[in-house]
C-alpha positions, -999 to +999 in steps of 0.1 A: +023-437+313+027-438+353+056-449+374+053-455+408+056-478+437+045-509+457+031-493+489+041-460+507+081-461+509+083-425+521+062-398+532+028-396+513+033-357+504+062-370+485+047-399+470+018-377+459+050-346+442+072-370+424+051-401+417+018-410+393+005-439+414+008-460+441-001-496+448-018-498+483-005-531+497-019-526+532-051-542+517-034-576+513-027-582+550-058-570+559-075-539+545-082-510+568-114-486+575-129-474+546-122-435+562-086-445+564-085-448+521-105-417+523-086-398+535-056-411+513-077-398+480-084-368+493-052-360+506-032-370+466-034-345+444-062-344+414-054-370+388-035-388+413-038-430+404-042-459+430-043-491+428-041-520+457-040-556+457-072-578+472-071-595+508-050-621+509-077-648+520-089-647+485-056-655+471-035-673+501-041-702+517-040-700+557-006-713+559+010-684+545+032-665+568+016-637+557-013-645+580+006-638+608-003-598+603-045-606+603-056-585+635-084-615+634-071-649+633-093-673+610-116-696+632-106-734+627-138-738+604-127-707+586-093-718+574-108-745+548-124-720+531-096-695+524-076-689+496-067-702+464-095-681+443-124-701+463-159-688+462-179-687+495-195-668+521-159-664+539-142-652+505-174-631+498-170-607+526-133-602+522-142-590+483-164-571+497-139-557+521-118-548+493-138-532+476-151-509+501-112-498+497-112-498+460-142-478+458-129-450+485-099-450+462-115-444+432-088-473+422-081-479+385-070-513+393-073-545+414-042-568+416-044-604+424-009-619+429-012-652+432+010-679+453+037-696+434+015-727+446-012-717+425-005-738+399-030-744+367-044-776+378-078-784+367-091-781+401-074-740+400-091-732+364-126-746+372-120-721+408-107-691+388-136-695+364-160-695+391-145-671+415-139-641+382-181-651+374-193-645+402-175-614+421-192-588+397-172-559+380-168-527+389-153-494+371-114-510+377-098-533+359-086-570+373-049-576+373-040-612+377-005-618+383+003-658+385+038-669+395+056-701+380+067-718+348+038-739+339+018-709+331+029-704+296+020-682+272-004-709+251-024-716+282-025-682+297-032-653+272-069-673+260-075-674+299-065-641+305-089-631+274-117-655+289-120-637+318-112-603+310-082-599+328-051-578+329-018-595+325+006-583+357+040-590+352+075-584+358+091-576+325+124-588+336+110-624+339+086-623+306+063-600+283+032-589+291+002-606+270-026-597+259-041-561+250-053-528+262-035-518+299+001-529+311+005-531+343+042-542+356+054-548+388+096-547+391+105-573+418+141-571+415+168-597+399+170-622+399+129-628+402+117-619+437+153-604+447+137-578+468+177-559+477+182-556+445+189-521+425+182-514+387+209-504+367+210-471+347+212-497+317+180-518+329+162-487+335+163-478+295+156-514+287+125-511+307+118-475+290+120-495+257+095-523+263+067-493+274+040-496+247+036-460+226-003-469+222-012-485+252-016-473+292+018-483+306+015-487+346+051-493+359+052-501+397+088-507+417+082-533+445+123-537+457+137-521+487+156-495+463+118-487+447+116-448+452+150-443+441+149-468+412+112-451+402+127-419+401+159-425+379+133-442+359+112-415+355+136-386+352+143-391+314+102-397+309+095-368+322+125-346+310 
């Protein structure tokens, strides 16, 4: 089991002393120079876990806000082709812009949190299908992490076992499907209340849903993260 956060909240020298993991969220705006993750992996301490999510052009469309932090706006014949789980030569070199990062990471995981417009239409299946086909697998694992009620449980898990992908998921909002790793990402309540701190009695509810015989990966994404991670942890670790 590791506990850890969403991005580097405080100072890396204590991320690496109290913490298991951290997710590297940098990447999604726009990832930096492959030296720059180098010299994050060999500052952590052995055994140390990363894990970042991919560039948002492969999972945003170009009217996100969060496009306002890419150092290199899209040209105007670019923007059509971003986002959304599309496969092209655009969304070909951002994969392979992430994982230049993964790979100087030594990451165990790749996230893909998806836009709550990324709905399951027929048009976003047939692109998932594609896009998962085609970008080639490396020694991490693929966390997809959808937002939204229509992806229910009956049309989700088969997909998620189609395509060999780990369920990410806030706990709070539902269980996590499928088997082998759990990867959970806390949010805040209600879902995507970012202000929001856990209570002592949420924190052992959350101890409770950890699976005894399966890798449990539990990352805080609120403002309160590093203190919520640690009361968290405390008891684990005790």
């Amino acid at each position: 089991m590791c506990v850890g956060t969403c991005g580097f909240a405080e100072a890396q020298a204590r991320t690496w002393a109290d913490f298991d993991l951290v997710e590297i969220q940098r990447t999604f705006y726009e990832p930096p120079r492959r030296a720059t993750a180098e010299r994050w992996r060999a500052s952590a301490p052995p055994g140390f876990r990363f894990t970042l999510k991919v560039w948002q052009l492969l999972t945003h469309e170009p009217r996100s806000p969060t496009y306002r932090r890419l150092r290199t706006p899209l040209a105007p014949h670019e923007r059509p082709l971003a986002g959304g789980l599309r496969w092209n030569a655009l969304t070909a070199r951002a994969w392979r812009r992430t994982v230049a990062i993964a790979e100087a990471l030594a990451a165990e995981a790749i996230v893909f949190q998806m836009p709550p417009s990324f709905r399951p239409t027929t048009e976003n299946l047939a692109r998932m299908r594609r896009f998962f086909g085609a970008i080639g697998r490396g020694p991490w694992r693929l966390v997809f992490e959808p937002r939204g009620p229509d992806w229910d449980d009956a049309l989700l898990a088969p997909l998620l076992a189609e395509l060999d992908l780990v369920h990410g998921t806030d706990p709070f909002l539902r269980p996590a499907l499928g088997g082998g790793l759990r990867y959970y990402r806390l949010h805040g309540r209600p879902a995507y209340h970012y202000g929001y701190r856990y209570s002592d009695a949420e924190l052992r509810r959350l101890r409770g849903w950890l699976s005894p015989d399966l890798p449990n990966r539990v990352l805080f994404n609120n403002l309160h993260m590093t203190e919520d991670a640690r009361r968290f942890r405390a008891p684990l670790r005790a």
